[in-house]
TORKOL-4160 file (C-alpha; in steps of 0.2 Angstrom, whole numbers, padded with zeros to 4 digits, m for minus):
202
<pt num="1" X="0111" Y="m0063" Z="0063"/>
<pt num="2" X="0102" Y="m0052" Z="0050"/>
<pt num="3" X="0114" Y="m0046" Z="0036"/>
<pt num="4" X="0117" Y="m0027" Z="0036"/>
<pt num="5" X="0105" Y="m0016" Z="0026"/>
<pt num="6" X="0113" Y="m0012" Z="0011"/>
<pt num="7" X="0107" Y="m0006" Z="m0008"/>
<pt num="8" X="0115" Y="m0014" Z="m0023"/>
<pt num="9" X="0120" Y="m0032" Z="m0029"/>
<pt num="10" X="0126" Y="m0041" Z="m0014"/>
<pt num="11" X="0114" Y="m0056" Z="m0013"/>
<pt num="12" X="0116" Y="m0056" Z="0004"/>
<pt num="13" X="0110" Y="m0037" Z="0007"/>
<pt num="14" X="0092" Y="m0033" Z="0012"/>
<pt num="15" X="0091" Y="m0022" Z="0000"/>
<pt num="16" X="0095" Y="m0035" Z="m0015"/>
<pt num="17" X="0083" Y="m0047" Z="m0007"/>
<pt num="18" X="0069" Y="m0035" Z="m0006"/>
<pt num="19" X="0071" Y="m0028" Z="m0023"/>
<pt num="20" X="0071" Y="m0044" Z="m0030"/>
<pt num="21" X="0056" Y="m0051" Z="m0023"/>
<pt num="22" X="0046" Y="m0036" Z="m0026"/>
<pt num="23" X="0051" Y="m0039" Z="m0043"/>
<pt num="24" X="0047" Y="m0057" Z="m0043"/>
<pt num="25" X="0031" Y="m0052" Z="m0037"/>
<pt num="26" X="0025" Y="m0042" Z="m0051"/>
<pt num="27" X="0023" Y="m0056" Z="m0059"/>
<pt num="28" X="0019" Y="m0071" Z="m0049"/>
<pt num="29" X="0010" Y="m0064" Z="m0033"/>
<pt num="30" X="0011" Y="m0075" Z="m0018"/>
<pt num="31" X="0017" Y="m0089" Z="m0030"/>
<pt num="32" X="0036" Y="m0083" Z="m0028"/>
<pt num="33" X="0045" Y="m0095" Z="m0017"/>
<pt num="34" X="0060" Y="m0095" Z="m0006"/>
<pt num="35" X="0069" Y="m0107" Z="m0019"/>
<pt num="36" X="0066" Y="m0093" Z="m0033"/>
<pt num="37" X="0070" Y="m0080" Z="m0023"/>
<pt num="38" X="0088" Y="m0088" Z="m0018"/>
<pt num="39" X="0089" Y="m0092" Z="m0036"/>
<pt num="40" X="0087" Y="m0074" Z="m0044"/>
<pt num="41" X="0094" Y="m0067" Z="m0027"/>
<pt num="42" X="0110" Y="m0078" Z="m0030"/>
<pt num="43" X="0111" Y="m0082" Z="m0012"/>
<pt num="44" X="0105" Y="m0100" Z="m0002"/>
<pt num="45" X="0086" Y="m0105" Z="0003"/>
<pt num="46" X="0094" Y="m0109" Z="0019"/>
<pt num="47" X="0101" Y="m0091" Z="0020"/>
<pt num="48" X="0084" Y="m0085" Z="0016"/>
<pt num="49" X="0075" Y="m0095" Z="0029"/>
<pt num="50" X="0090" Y="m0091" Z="0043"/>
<pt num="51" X="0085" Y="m0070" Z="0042"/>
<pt num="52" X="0067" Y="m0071" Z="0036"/>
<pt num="53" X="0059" Y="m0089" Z="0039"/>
<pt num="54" X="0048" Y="m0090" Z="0025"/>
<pt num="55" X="0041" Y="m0082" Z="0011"/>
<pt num="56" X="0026" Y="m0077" Z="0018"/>
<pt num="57" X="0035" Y="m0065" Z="0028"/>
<pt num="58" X="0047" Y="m0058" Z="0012"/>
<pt num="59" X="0028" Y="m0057" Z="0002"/>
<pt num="60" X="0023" Y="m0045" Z="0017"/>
<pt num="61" X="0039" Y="m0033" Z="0017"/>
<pt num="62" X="0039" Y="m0032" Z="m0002"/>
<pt num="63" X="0019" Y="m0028" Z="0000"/>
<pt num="64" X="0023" Y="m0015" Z="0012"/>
<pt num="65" X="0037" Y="m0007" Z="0003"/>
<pt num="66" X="0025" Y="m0007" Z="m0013"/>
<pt num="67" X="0012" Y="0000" Z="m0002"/>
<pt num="68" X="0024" Y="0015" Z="0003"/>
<pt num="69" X="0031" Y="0018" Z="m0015"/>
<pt num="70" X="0012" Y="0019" Z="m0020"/>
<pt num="71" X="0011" Y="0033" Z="m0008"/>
<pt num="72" X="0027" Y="0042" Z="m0013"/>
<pt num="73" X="0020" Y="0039" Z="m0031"/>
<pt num="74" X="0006" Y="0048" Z="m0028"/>
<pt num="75" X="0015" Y="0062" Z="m0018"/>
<pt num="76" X="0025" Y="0066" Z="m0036"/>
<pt num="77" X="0010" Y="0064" Z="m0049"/>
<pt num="78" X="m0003" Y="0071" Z="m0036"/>
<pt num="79" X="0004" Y="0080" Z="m0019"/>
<pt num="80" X="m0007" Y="0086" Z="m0005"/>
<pt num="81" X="m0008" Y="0104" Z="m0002"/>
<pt num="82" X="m0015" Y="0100" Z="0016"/>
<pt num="83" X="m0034" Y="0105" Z="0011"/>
<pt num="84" X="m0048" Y="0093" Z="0010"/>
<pt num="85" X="m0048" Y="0094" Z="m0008"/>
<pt num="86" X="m0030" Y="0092" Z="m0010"/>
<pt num="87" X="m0031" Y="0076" Z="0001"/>
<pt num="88" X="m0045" Y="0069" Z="m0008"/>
<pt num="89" X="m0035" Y="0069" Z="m0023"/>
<pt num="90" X="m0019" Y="0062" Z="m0014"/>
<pt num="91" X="m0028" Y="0047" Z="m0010"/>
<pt num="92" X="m0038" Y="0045" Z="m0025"/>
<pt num="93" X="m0021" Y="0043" Z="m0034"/>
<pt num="94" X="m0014" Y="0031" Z="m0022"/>
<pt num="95" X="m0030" Y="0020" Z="m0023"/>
<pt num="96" X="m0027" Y="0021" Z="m0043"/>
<pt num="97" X="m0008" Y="0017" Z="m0042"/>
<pt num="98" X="m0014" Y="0000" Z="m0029"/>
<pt num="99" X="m0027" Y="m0004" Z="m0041"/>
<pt num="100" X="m0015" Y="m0004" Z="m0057"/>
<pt num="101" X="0001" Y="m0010" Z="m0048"/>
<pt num="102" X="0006" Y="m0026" Z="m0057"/>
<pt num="103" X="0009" Y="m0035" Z="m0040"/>
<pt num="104" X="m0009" Y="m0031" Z="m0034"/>
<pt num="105" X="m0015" Y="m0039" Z="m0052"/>
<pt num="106" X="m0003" Y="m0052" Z="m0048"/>
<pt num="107" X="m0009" Y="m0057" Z="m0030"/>
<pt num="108" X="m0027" Y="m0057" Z="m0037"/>
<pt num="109" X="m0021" Y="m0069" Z="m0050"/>
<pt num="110" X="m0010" Y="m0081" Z="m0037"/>
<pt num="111" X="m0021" Y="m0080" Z="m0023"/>
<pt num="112" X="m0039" Y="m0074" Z="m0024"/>
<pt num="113" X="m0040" Y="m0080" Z="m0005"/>
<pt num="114" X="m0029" Y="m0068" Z="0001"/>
<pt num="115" X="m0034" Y="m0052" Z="m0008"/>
<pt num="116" X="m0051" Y="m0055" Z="m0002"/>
<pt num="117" X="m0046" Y="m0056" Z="0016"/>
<pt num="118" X="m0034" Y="m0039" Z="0013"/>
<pt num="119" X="m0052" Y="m0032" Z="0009"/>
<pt num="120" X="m0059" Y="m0034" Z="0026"/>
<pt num="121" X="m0040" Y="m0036" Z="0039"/>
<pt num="122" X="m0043" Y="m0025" Z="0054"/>
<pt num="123" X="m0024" Y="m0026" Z="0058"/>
<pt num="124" X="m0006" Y="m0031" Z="0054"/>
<pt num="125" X="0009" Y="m0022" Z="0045"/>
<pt num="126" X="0001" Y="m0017" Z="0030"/>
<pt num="127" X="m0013" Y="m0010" Z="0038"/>
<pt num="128" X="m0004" Y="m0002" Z="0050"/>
<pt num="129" X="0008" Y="0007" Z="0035"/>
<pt num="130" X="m0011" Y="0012" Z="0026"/>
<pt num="131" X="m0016" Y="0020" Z="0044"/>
<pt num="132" X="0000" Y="0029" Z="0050"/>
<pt num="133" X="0003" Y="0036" Z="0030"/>
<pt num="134" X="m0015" Y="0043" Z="0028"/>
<pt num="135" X="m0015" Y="0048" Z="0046"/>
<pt num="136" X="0000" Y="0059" Z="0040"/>
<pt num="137" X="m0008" Y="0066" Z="0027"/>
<pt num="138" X="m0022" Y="0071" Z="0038"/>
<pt num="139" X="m0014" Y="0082" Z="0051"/>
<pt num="140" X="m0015" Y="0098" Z="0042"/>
<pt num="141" X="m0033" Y="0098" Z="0045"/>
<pt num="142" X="m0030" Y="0100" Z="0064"/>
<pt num="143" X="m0018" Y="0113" Z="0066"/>
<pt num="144" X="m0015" Y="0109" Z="0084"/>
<pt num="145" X="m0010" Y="0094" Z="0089"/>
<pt num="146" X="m0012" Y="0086" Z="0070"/>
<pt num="147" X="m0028" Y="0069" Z="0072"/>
<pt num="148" X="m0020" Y="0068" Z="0088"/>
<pt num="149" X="m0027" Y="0084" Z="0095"/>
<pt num="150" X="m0043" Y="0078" Z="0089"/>
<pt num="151" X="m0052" Y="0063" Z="0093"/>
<pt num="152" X="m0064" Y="0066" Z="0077"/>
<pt num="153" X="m0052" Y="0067" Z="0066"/>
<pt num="154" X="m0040" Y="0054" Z="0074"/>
<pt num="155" X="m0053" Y="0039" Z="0070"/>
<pt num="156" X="m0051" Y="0043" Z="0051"/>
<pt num="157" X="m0039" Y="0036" Z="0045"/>
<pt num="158" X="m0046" Y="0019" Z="0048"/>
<pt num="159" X="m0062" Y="0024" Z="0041"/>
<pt num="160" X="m0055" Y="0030" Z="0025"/>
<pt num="161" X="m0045" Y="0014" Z="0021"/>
<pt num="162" X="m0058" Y="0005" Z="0025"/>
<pt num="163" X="m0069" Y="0015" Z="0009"/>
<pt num="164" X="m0054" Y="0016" Z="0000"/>
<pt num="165" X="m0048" Y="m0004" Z="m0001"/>
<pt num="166" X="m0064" Y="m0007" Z="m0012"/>
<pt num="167" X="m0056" Y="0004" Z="m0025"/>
<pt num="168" X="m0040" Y="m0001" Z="m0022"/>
<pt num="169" X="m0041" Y="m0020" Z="m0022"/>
<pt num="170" X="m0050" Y="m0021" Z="m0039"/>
<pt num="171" X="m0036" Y="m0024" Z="m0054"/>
<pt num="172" X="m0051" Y="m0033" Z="m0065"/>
<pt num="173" X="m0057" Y="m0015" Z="m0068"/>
<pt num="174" X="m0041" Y="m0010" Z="m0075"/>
<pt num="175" X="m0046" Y="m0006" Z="m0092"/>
<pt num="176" X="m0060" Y="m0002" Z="m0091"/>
<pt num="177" X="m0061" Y="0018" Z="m0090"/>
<pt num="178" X="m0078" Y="0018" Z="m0083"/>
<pt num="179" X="m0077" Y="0007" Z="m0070"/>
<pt num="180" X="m0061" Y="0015" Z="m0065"/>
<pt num="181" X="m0070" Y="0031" Z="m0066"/>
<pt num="182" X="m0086" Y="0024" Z="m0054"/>
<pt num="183" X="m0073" Y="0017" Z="m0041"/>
<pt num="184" X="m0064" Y="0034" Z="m0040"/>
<pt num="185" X="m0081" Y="0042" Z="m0039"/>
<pt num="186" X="m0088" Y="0033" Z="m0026"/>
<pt num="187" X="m0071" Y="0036" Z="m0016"/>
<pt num="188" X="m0070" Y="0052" Z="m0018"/>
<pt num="189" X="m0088" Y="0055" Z="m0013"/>
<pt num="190" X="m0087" Y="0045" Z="0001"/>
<pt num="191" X="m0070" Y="0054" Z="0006"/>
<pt num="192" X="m0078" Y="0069" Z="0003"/>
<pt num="193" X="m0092" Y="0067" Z="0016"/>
<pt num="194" X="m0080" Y="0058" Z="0031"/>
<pt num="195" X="m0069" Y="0074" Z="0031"/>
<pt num="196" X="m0081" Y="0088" Z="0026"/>
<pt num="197" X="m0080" Y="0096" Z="0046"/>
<pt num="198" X="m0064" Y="0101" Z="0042"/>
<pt num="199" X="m0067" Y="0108" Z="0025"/>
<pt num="200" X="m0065" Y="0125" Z="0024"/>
<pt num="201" X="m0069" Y="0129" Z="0008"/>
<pt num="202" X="m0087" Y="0123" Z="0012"/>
């Protein structure tokens, strides 16, 4: 039975397990275990296992909500006004926050393996998050019927992660102003060129 969703201190809450391995995880990446979970969640590894089975699949929530907050990040320091231009810069500033997010520095410490594969997965949650958030972000360009009203515009969100994870997935540029600098470039270039039919100020 999974326990009830609840914010605050009760080691037994989603909430307080999430937060804590998200925080676990900024520093040790895919090294946090289900025995250091327990321990800093104050709760059982048997517990842990019971709702969640393994740490795998805690590593993959915590990296979706990280992915989220990166979005929602963005949306504060950088908001969409719906325009090309104002998306372009939306999700330049969610591919910098990725890149500089101690848990992406971390998982390319802990597990060079997996961040490589996360450069070229064609499916599973976090994925699916990437997708369904830019998606949103691009249905002021279609007035009617939002990507779903146009099949054009529909097939890009997958196309701009898949320009976007490059820039994203690269925390050894952290830094390093112009290599920052030529990864937002090239993203924004790129960007640029996959949504210019729906640019109107062009």
């Amino acid at each position: 039975m999974s326990p009830e969703f609840a914010y605050g201190h009760n080691p037994h809450s989603t909430g307080h397990v999430l937060t804590t391995v998200r925080t676990l995880m900024r520093t040790d990446g895919l090294d946090v275990s289900l025995t250091a979970i327990a321990r800093s969640c104050g709760t059982t590894r048997n517990f842990l296992y019971a709702n969640w089975k393994s740490a795998s699949g805690l590593h993959l929530l915590a990296l979706g909500a990280e992915l989220a907050q990166a979005f929602e990040t963005a949306g504060r320091t950088r908001p969409s006004d719906g325009t090309v231009r104002g998306i372009t810069e939306h999700l330049t500033q969610v591919v910098r926050v990725v890149r500089r997010h101690p848990t992406t520095a971390a998982v390319a410490r802990t597990a060079r393996r997996g961040l490589a594969a996360a450069h070229t997965a064609t499916d599973g949650a976090l994925v699916q998050i990437a997708i369904d958030r830019i998606g949103d972000l691009l249905h002021p360009l279609y007035p009617l019927g939002g990507i779903w009203g146009d099949p054009k515009l529909a097939s890009k969100p997958w196309q701009i992660l898949w320009i976007a994870r490059p820039a994203a997935l690269c925390p050894e540029a952290v830094g390093d102003q112009d290599r920052e600098d030529t990864l937002d470039a090239a993203f924004t270039e790129l960007l640029g060129d996959l949504l210019a039919p729906w640019d109107a100020s062009r």
